[in-house]
Structures are given as C-alpha cells and as structure tokens.
N, C-alpha and C positions, 0 to 999 in steps of 0.2 A: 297434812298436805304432802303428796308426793313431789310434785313438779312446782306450786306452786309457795314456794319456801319461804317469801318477802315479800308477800300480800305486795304480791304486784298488783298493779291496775288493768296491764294489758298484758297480754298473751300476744306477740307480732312471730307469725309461721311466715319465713322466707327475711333474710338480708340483704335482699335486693335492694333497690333503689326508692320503692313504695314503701316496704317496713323500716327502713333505714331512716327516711325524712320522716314518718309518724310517732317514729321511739325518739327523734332526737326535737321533736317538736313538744312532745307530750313531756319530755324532761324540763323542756325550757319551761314546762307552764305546772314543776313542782311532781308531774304524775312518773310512777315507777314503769319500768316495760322489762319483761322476759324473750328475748330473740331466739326465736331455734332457728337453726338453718340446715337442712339437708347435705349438703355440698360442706368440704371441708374448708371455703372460705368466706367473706362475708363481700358484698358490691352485685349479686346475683351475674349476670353477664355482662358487666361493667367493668366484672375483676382483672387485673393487670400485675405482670411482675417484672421487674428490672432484668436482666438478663445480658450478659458483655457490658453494661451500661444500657442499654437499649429497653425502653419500655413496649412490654411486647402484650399486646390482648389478647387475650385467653381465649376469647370466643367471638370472634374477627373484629374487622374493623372497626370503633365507634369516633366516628366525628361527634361530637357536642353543637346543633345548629339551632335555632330558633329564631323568631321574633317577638317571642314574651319576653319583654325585659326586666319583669318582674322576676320568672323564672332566673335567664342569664343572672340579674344582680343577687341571686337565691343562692346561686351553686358559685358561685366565684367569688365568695364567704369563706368558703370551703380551700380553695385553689387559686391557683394562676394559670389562663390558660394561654396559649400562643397562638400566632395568627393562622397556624396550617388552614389552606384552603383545598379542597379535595377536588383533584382535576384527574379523574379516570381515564385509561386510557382501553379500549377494548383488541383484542385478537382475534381474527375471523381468519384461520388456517393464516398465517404466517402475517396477514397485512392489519396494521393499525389503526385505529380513528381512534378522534375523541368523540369523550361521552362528559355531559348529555347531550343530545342529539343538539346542535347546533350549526352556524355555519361552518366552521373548522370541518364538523362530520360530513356535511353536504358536498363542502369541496372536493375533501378525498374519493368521497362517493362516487360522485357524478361530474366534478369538475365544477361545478356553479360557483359563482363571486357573487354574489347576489341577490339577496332576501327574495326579489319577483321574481327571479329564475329557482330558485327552492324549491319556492311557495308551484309556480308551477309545473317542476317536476313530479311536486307532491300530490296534485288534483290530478295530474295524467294519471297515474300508478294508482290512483284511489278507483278514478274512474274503469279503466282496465279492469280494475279486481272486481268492482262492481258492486260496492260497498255507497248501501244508501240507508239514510235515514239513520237511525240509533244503532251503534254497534251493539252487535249481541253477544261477544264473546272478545277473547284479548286479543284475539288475530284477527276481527275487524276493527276492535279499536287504535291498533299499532298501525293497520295499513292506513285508516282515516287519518293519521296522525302525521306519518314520515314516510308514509309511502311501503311497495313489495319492496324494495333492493335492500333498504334498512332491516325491513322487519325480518327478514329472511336470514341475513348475515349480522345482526346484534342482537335481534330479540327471541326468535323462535327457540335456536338451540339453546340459547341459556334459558329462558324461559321451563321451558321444558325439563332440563337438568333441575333445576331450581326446586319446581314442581312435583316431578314425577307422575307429569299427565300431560296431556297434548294443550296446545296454547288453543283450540277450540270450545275444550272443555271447561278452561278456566274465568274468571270470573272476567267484563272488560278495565275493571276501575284501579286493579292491581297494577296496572300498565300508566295510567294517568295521574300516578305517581311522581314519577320521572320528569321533570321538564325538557318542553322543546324551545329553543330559540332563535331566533334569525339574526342574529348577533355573534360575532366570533367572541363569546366567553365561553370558557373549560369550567366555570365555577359547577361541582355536581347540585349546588344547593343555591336557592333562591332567598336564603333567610339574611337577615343582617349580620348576625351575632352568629362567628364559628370560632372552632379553636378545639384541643383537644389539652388535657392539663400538664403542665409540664414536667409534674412527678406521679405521671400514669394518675387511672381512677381509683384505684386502692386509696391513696393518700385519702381522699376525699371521704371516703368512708370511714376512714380510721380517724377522722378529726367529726366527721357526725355522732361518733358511738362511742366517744370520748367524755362520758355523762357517768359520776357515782348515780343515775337512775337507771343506768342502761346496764342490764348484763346480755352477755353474748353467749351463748350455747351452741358450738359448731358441732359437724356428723352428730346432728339429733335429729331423728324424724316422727313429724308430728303422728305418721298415722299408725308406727308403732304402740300409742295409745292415746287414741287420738279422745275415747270415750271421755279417761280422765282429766287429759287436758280441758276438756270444755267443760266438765263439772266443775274445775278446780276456780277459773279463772270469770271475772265477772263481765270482762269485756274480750274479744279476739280479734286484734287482723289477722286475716287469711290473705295471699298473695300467690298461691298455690293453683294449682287446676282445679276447675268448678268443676268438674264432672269428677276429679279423685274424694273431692269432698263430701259429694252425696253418694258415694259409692257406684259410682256408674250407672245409680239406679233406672237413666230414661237410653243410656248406651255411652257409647266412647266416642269423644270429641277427636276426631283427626290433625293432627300437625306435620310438616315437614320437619326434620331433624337434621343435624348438620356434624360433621366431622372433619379434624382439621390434623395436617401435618407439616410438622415445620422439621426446618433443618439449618444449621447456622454454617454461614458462607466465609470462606478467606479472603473477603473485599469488602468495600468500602462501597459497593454501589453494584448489586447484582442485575437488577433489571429497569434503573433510571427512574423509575416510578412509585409511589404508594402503591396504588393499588392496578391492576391486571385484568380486567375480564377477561376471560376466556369464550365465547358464543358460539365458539361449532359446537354441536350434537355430541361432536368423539371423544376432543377433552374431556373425561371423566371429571374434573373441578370445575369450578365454577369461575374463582379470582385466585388471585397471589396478592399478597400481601407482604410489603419489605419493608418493616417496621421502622428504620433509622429514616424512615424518609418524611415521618409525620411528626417529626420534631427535630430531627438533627443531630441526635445525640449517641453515642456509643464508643466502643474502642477500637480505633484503629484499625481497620483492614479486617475487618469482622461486619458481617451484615446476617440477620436473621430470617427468612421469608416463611412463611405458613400460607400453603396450598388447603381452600377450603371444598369440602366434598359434600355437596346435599344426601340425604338418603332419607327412605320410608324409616318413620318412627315408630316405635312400639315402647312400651313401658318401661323396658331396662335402659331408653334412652333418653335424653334432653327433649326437651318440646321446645322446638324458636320457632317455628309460623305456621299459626291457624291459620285453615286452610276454608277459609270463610265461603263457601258455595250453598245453596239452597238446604242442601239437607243438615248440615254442619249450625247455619245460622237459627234452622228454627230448632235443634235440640240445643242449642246455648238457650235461647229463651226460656223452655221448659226448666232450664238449669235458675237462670236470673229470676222467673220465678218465685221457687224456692226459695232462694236463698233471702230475696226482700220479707221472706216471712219472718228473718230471723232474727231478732232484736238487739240481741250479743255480737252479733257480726259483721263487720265491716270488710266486706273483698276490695281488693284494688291489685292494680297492676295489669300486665299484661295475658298471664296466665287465667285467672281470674275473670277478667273481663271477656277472654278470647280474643282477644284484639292483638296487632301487630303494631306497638307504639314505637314514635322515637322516644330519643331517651327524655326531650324535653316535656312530652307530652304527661312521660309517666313523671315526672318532678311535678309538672302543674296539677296531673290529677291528684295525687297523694298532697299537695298543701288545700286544695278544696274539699278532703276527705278532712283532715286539720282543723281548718275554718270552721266544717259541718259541728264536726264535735264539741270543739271547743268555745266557738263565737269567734267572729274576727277581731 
C-alpha cells in the first residue's frame, strides 16, 4: 500500500468542516480515517489565526448562526462561543444605513417612522417600476421587496461586484436571502443561536482531529493520484468539486472567487464597525472587515481590517459561490448523477454539493451523512 499505510477505514479529501465532523465521528465509533487536505491547513474556510491578540479569519467574515440546537449543542462541545451579534452597516458613496433592510435603513432612506409608511413607500416604488406577478430576476425581486431607492444604492452595485454579471441576469432567490423587517433591529440574522468562538475556529478543529484514529496529511492533493487513492481505500469522503472529480467530463461548474487584503492599523477602533459594505459599482470591494470588533480582543492600539475583493474564478483559484443559474444547475445534476452510481462514495459539503451553505447547514449535513452510515 502506498497511501494507504494503517488499513484505514476512510479516505476524507478536504479538512473542512464536512471531513472534519465524519473523521471525528467515525473515531468515536472505533473506525480509522486518513485526511488529505490540499491547503496548508486544516478548518477548510473556517480557518483562523491569532494575530496582535486578535482572531483574524482567513477567508472573511464567519458568524456561527442557526436554529438547529442540535447542531448549536454539536459544535459548542468543541468551544465557547460569545454573544457577538452582526449588525452591518452599508456605504453607498460616503452615506450610511443599516443593514438588513429595516426600519433604521427606511428612516435614513426616505425619512419614514413607521412600518405603514415603509410598507407604502415600498408598493409606490414597486408599482412605478412595474413589477408584477413573480419576480424573474434579482432586480425584480429586490424592487418587490424594499422598493427602487434601496435596490439602487445597496443592492445593485454590490450585487453586481459580488457577481460579476448584471443583477438582471442573476438568479431572484439569491436576494431573498437577506431579511427585511419593519422593526428597528440591526440584527443581520433571524436565527436564535449566534456567536462566533472565542479562541477563533481553528481551536475547534484541533480539538475534532484530536483522535489516535485520526491522521492529518496537510499540502497533499488528492488528484495528484487520485487513481491510487480510490483503489487503496475501501470507503472515500470527497468534499472536493464534483466536476474535478469526474474530470470535468460533462464541463466546468462556474463559481465566483474572492480575494482578500488586510493591513494592521495603530488604533484600537479603525472604522467603529465589524463589518462595512461598500454598494456603489466603484469601490472595487465588496466589505471591510475589523476583526477586534467580533469579540473584543487584542493589543492595544492595534486593529486589523481585511478589505474583501470578488473576482471571476478559474482553477488556480479558490471556489466560494456557485454560481447556481439554469445552466450551472442542470450540469450539477449530470454530475450528482454520477456520482450516486458510486457505492465507495460519500460527497458532502459545499463544493461537492454546489451549494452555498452556512456554516450550520454544513455541520447538520455532515452528522446525517454520520447517521447514514453508521445508524443513529
């Protein structure tokens, strides 16, 4: 055996957040797991490092939010998280609102105090545009939603940015996302259970993969041989792109990719806020990010910020959002397909599925991948 040296059980491609809970589940229950991981660390884009004091994420912002409490009492096993609660604030050329779209954002807007004046500023601006029946696209379901003045000055230009295609082209359901309220809360999330951990997300990983069943193999990639790999091993998670798996044999799945620059500040409080949207067209980023602000911790007159930059993906880069429109969804099928042919194979996660998860959704799918295999 080349790769497979300790009659492992499993073979897990990817130490994300999906192989991570099936190597540390499959230990609990006696089974060995081999982890390769591409990247030189292990948490997939969950990863986090310390820095002045400050726990800075790698690959932007992650709030931890849900209402599985199963999930929540899953991962904080693991951790301790804090109460941070994500109250966005956006920049449209110099002036501010909050986000999500709520009263707070209606006031500043338009001046309204008052859920029936919102409400019908928003049926005037829907009616004007002329938006009837079923939105077909994200720019009528934004205008259905909050009206032209919002959609125009918070969603188009980042939208767009985000994308790297016009908010007509794009899907409407991407948008409906987002909560609207008629309530003055800043809360970005609707769920019960938030927080983000208090010794960053690494810790959590390194107390999952913390198993004499578990070994870790960092910079290995699986498709440098990938042949051997699947003869050696009797079972595999994949966690990986479905379309690198079968060799791109029905074509290549599209994602947006993202790029991120930080630079550390001589203060204690550079821009008041966690997080920044940026929504005109011009700002080449997207948000700011000032890491001391989502927990409170650091040194002294020292703050961190990471300006995030969308850009078109191609293969020497990261894949973070499938870009799910008509032609993209029916060559994922052709791919899922496939792959249920495979009997050795268990895919999960976000890459894998195509799907753009939160982080809770990929914790709950990967323990019903768990359950599948093993019985509950």
């Amino acid at each position: 055996m080349k790769h497979n040296t300790k009659n492992y059980d499993y073979l897990i491609v990817g130490a994300g957040p999906f192989g991570a809970i099936f190597a540390h589940e499959a230990a609990a229950r006696g089974k060995r797991s081999l982890i390769i991981e591409r990247r030189p660390h292990f948490g997939g884009n969950m990863h986090t490092h310390k820095e002045n004091g400050i726990n800075v994420h790698d690959y932007g912002a992650h709030i931890f939010h849900t209402d599985n409490k199963p999930v929540w009492d899953y991962v904080n096993q693991f951790t301790e998280f804090n109460n941070y609660i994500n109250q966005v604030v956006a920049n449209y050329k110099g002036d501010l609102y909050n986000l999500p779209f709520n009263m707070n954002t209606f006031y500043q807007m338009w001046g309204v105090k008052t859920p029936a004046e919102a409400q019908a500023k928003i049926a005037e601006q829907r009616e004007a545009a002329g938006i009837k029946g079923s939105p077909k696209n994200l720019e009528e379901q934004a205008i259905s939603l909050i009206g032209t003045d919002i959609y125009k000055k918070l969603i188009k230009g980042y939208t767009e940015k985000q994308w790297g295609r016009k908010a007509t082209e794009l899907p409407s359901f991407i948008i409906r996302r987002l909560p609207t309220r008629f309530t003055f809360d800043n809360n970005y999330f609707n769920h019960r259970y938030q927080g983000v951990p208090v010794d960053g997300y690494t810790a959590i990983f390194e107390k999952m993969l913390a198993h004499d069943l578990i070994d870790v193999q960092l910079d290995t990639d699986f498709f440098d041989d990938k042949a051997t790999y699947l003869s050696e091993f009797p079972r595999v998670v994949y966690t990986g792109m479905i379309d690198q798996f079968f060799d791109y044999q029905f074509g290549e799945l599209e994602y947006r990719s993202v790029r991120f620059e930080s630079e550390v500040l001589p203060t204690d409080n550079a821009q008041g806020n966690a997080v920044i949207n940026y929504t005109d067209a011009e700002t080449p980023y997207t948000r700011v990010m000032e890491w001391r602000h989502f927990d409170q911790k650091g040194d002294d007159a020292v703050s961190i910020l990471t300006r995030e930059y969308p850009q078109d993906w191609d293969r020497t880069k990261e894949a973070y959002y499938p870009v799910n429109d008509e032609r993209n969804s029916g060559l994922f099928k052709q791919y899922r397909t496939e792959a249920k042919k495979l009997d050795n194979i268990i895919m999960g996660g976000r890459l894998a599925n195509y799907q753009y998860y939160d982080m809770d959704q990929v914790f709950h799918a990967a323990l019903v991948a768990v359950d599948k295999e093993f019985g509950k």
